[in-house]
N, C-alpha and C positions, 0 to 999 in steps of 0.2 A: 267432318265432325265425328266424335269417338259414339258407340255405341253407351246405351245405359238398360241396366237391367233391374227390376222392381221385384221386391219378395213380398206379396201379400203377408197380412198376417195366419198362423194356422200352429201347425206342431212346432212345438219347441227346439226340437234336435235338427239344425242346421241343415245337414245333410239329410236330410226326407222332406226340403221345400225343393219344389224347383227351382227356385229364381237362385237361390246360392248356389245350386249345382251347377248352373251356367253359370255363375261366376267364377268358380271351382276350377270347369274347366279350362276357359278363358287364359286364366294365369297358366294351366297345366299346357297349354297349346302356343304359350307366348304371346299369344294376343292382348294379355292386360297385364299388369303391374298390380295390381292391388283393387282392395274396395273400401269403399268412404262410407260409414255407417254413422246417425247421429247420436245413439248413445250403443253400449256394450251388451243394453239388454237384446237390442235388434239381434244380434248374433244368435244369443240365445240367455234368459233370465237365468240360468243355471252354468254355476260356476266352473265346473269339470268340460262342457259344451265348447263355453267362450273360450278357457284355455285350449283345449284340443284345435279348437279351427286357426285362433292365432298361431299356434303352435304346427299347423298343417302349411298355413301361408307363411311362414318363417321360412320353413323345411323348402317349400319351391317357390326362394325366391321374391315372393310378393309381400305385399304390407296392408294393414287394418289401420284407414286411419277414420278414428273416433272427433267427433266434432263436439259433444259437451265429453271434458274429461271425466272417467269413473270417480272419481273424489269430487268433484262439484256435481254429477248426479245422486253419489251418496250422502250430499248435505239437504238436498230438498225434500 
């Protein structure tokens, strides 16, 4: 069975949690493919944030997959 990593909640900017940075490096080591987050804010509420880390897991390789789509989070 696969490993699973949990990011409390705390600072906004992705990379100053730990639990993303083990998942960070995960992908950067081959170890993982991607992370499953259930909406876009988890990544981080601020828009510049979510792009850069999507944009960082693009760059090696891996994938963000979102489980409620940002368009059906920004209708409730």
């Amino acid at each position: 069975m696969g490993q699973s990593y949990t990011d409390h909640q705390g600072p906004t900017d992705p990379v100053a949690r730990p639990g993303w940075c083990l998942v960070r490096q995960q992908i950067r080591a081959g170890y993982a493919d991607g992370v499953v987050v259930v909406t876009h804010s988890v990544i981080s509420p601020h828009v510049g944030e979510y792009r850069r880390e999507v944009d960082w897991f693009g760059q090696h390789c891996g994938f963000v997959g979102v489980v409620i789509p940002e368009i059906q989070a920004a209708r409730k």
